[in-house]
C-alpha positions as CSV (number, residue, x, y, z in Angstrom):
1,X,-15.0,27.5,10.6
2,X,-17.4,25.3,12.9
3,X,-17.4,25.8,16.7
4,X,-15.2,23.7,18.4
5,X,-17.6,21.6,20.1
6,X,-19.2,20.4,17.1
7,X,-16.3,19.0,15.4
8,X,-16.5,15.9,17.7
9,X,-20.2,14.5,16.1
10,X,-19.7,16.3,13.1
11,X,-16.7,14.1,12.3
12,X,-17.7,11.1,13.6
13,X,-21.8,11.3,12.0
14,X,-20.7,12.5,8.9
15,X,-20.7,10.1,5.6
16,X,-16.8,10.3,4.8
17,X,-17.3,8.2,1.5
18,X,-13.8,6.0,1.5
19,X,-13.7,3.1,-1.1
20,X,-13.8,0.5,1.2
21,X,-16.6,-1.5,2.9
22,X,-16.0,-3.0,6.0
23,X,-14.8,-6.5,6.5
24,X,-12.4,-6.4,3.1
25,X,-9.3,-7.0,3.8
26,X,-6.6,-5.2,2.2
27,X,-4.1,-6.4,-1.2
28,X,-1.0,-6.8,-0.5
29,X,1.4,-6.0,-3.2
30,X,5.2,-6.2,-4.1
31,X,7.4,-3.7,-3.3
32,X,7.6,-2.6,-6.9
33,X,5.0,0.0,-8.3
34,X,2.9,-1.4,-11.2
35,X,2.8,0.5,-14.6
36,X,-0.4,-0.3,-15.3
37,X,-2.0,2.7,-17.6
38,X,-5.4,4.5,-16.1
39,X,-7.4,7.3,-17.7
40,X,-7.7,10.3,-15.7
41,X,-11.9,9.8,-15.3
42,X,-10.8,5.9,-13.8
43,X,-8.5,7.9,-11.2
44,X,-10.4,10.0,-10.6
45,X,-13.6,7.9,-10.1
46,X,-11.2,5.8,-7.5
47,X,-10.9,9.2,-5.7
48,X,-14.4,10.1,-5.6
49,X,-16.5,7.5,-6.6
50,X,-17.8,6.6,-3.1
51,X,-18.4,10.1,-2.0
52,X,-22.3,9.6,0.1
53,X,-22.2,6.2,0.6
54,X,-23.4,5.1,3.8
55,X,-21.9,1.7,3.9
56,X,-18.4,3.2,3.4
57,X,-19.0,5.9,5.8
58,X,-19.7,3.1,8.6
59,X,-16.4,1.9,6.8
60,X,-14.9,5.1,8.0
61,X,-16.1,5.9,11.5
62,X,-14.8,2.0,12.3
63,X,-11.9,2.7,11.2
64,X,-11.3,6.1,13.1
65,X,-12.9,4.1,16.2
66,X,-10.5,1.2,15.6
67,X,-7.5,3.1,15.8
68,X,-8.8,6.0,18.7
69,X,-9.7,2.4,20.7
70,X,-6.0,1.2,19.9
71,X,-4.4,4.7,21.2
72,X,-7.0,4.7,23.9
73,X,-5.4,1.0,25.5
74,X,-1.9,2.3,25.5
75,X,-2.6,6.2,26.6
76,X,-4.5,4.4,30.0
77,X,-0.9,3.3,30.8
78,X,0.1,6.8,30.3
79,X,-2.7,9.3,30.8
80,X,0.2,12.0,31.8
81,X,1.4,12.8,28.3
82,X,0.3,15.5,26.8
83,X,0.0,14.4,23.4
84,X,-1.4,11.4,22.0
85,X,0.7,8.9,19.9
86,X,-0.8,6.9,16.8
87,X,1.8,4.2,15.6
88,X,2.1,3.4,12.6
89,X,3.7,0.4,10.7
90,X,5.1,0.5,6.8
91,X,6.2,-2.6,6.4
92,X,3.6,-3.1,4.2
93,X,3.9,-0.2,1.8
94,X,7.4,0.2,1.4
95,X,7.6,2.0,-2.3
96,X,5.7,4.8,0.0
97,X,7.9,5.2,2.9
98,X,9.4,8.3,2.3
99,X,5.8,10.1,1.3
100,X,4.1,8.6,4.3
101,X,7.2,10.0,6.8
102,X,6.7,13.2,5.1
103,X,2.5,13.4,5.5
104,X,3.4,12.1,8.8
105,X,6.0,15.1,9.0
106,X,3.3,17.3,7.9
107,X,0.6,16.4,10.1
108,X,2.9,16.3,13.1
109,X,4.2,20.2,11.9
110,X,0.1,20.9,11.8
111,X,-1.4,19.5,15.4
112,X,-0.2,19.6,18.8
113,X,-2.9,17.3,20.4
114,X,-2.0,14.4,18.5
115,X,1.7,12.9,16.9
116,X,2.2,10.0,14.2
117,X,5.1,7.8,14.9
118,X,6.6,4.9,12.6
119,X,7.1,1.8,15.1
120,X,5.8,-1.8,16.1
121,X,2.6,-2.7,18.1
122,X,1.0,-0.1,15.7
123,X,-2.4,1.2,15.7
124,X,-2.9,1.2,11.9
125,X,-1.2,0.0,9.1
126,X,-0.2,0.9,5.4
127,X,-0.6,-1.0,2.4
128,X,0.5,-0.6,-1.2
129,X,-0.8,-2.2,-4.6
130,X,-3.9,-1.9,-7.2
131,X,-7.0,-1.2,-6.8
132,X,-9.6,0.4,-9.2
133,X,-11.2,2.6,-6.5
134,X,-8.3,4.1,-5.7
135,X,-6.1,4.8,-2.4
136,X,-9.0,4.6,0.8
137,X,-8.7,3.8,4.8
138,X,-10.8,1.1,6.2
139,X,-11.0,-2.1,8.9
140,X,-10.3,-5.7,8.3
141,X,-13.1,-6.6,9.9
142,X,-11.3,-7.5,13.3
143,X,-11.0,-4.1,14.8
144,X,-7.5,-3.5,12.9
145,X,-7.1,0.3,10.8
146,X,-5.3,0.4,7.3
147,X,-5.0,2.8,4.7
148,X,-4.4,1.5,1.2
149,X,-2.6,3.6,-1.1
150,X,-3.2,2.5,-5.0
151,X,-0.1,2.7,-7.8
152,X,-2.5,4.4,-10.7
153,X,-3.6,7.2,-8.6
154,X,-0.5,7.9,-7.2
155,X,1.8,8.0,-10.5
156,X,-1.5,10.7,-11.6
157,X,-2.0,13.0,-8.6
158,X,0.7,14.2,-6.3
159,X,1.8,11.3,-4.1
160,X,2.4,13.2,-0.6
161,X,-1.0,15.1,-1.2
162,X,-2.7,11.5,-1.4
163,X,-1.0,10.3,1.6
164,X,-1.5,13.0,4.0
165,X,-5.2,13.2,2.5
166,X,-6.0,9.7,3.6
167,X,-3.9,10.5,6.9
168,X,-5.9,13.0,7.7
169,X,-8.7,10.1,8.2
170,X,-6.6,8.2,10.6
171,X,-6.8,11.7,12.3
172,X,-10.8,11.8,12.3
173,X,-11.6,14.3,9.4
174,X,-14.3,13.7,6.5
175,X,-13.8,14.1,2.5
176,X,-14.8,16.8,1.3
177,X,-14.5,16.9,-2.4
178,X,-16.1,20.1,-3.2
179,X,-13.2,21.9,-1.3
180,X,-11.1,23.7,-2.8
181,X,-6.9,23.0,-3.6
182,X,-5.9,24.5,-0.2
183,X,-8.3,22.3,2.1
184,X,-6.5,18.6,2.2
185,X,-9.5,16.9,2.7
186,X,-10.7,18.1,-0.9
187,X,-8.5,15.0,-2.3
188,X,-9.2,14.9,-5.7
189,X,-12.1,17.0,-6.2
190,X,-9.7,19.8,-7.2
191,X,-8.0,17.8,-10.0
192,X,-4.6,16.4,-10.5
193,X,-3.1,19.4,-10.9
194,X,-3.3,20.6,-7.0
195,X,-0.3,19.2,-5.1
196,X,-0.7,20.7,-1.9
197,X,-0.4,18.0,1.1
198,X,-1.1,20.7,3.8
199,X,-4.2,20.8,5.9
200,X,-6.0,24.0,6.3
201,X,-6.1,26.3,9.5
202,X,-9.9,24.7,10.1
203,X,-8.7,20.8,9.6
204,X,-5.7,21.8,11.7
205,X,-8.5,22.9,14.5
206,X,-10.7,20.0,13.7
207,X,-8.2,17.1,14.3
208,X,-6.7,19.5,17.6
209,X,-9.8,19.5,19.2
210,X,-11.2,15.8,18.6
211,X,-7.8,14.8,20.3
212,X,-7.7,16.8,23.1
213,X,-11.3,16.8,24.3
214,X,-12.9,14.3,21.7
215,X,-10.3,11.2,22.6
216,X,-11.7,11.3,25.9
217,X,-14.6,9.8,25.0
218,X,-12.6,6.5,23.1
219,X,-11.0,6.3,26.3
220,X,-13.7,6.1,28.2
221,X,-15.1,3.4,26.0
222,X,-11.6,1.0,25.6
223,X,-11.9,0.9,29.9
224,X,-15.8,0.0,29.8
């Protein structure tokens, strides 16, 4: 496990390779899942394809920043609580409601320093449809966090484990594919066969600490 106070630049400098570059905005879809066949190496590759690349881990530190500057705007109005609130909106993904209440579920079971809640003015955003590089978190360019979650991978790997993986992003933590079943973060490096959606004892630390001490610093930069 890494000391505490490292998580903060660790997770913010590290590559986090999502499959998204910034400025794309997302596709939205129809409500209905597509059935669409994929190979297992095309899933897969939209799981891990973009592992390393710098452009998609600017991609994923603007996306963290986008919605830790979000949080920030509201939290000044309340800088009592002692929790933050992320907000989220499905209105957009709606075949994956009930997964993303449960990785929500899961995360909020996990952390204390931070809680995801379903409602309006949120601070990211869910979308749903098809995409060959798979389910990934990104910007549209104007300062606004989504995750999109792709049909193909999600009929092949465990749905809630795909969900909470790329939640855990929203939450500040990296990929890393060479993980084992049991770390979340691991996503699909483990295969389709691992279905656990749970973050690990160090993730649960990592995403506690950037929250409590790291979120201080997005604060500070929303009132500047």
């Amino acid at each position: 496990m890494r000391h505490p106070r490292t998580v903060m630049s660790a997770v913010v400098g590290l590559g986090f390779g999502l499959a998204a570059a910034l400025g794309t905005a997302p596709a939205i879809a129809s409500s209905a899942p597509a059935a669409a066949p994929t190979t297992t190496s095309d899933a897969r590759a939209g799981y891990t394809a973009y592992a390393g690349s710098h452009e998609n881990a600017a991609a994923n530190k603007a996306f963290f920043e986008a919605v830790a500057k979000s949080v920030a705007k509201k939290r000044a109005a309340n800088p009592g609580a002692q929790s933050v609130t992320v907000v989220y909106s499905t209105s957009n993904a709606p075949s994956f409601r009930t997964q993303i209440a449960n990785s929500a579920q899961i995360w909020n079971s996990s952390v204390s320093s931070v809680r995801l809640q379903e409602g309006s003015n949120a601070d990211f955003t869910y979308y749903e449809g098809n995409d060959s590089r798979g389910s990934y978190a990104s910007t549209d360019g104007h300062g606004n966090g989504y995750i999109f979650l792709d049909y193909a991978q999600n009929q092949q790997y465990d749905s809630t484990r795909v969900t909470a993986h790329e939640t855990g992003h929203v939450l500040g933590l990296p990929d890393h594919y060479s993980g084992p079943c049991s770390e979340l973060m691991s996503g699909g490096g483990p295969g389709p066969s691992c279905t656990n959606p749970y973050p690990n004892t160090n993730e649960r630390s990592q995403v506690n600490y950037l929250w409590q001490y790291g979120f201080a610093a997005s604060l500070a930069r929303s009132a500047s």
